[in-house]
Each structure stands twice: as structure tokens, then as C-alpha cells.
N, C-alpha and C positions, 0 to 999 in steps of 0.2 A: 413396497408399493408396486410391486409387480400386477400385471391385467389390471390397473386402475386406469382410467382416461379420466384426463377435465381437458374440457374445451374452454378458451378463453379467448376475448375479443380485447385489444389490445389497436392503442393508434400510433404508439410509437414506429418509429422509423429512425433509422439510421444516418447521421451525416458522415459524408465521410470527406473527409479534410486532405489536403495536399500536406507532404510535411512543412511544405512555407507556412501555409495555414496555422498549424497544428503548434509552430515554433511561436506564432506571433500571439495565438491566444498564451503561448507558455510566457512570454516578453510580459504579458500586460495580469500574471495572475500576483499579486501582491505577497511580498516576504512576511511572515514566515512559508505562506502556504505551497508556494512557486519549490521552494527546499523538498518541505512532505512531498509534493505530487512527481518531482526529480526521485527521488528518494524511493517511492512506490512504484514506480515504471521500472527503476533498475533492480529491488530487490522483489518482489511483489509482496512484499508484505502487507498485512492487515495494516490500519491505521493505529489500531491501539497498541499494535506489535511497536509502528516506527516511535508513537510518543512515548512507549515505555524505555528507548532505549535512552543511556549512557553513554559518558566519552569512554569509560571501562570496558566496553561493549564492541567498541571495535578495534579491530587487532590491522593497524597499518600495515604494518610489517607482512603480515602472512595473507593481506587483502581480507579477511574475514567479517562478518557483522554475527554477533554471537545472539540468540533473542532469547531473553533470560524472565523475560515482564512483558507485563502490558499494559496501559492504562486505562482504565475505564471506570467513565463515573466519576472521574478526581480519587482515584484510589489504583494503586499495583496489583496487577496478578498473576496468575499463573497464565502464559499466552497460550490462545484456545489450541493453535499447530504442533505440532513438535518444535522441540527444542534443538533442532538438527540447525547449525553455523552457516551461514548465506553466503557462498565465496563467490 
């Protein structure tokens, strides 16, 4: 996509939260989801990455999160990233 240009108009805008802020939307986002979005902030992972994962999947011991799947669709696959261990 090199020398292409598109112009686009666009209204979004940014808020940007104080971490008080930011804890109390976390306080009020309902479980299971409040876990996924903990979950996504500390490993970045894709979403289908964190629901394909297993208790197999993570290695206490050596802090690791290993991404072997993904879910998507209501079915497993292969996760679109590498399959490199999230420590």
C-alpha cells in the first residue's frame, strides 16, 4: 500500500480517564467480562486467543500463558499470532 492516500472524516475523539476513573468503569464491568478485559490488558492478547485458552494452558509455575487455540464462531483454531508463550 505504499504512495496510496485515503482521506477520511472521522468524529471520534478520545477520552481520556484518570486511573480512579478507569478502576471504577473496571469495578462496575460485570463477570465473566471484568476477567477477559484484566486478562487482555496484561497479556494483550486477541479475544479469541484469551476464550480459546485452558487451565492446560497455563504454566503457574514458570508464570507462562501458552496460546495453542482460538475461538471463534463457537469452534477452535489455529490462533491467527504466533504461537510464542506470553510470560
Amino acid at each position: 500500500m505504499n504512495w496510496v492516500s485515503q482521506r477520511t472524516k472521522s468524529d471520534y475523539r478520545a477520552i481520556v480517564m484518570t486511573p480512579k476513573q478507569a478502576f471504577e468503569v473496571l469495578l462496575n464491568i460485570p463477570e465473566p467480562r471484568r476477567t477477559l478485559t484484566l486478562s487482555d490488558a496484561a497479556t494483550a492478547l486477541r479475544v479469541a486467543e484469551l476464550l480459546g485458552l485452558m487451565w492446560k494452558d497455563l504454566d503457574f509455575d514458570g508464570l507462562v500463558v501458552y496460546v495453542r487455540r482460538a475461538y471463534v464462531w463457537g469452534r477452535f483454531k489455529e490462533p491467527k499470532a504466533s504461537k510464542a508463550p506470553v510470560s
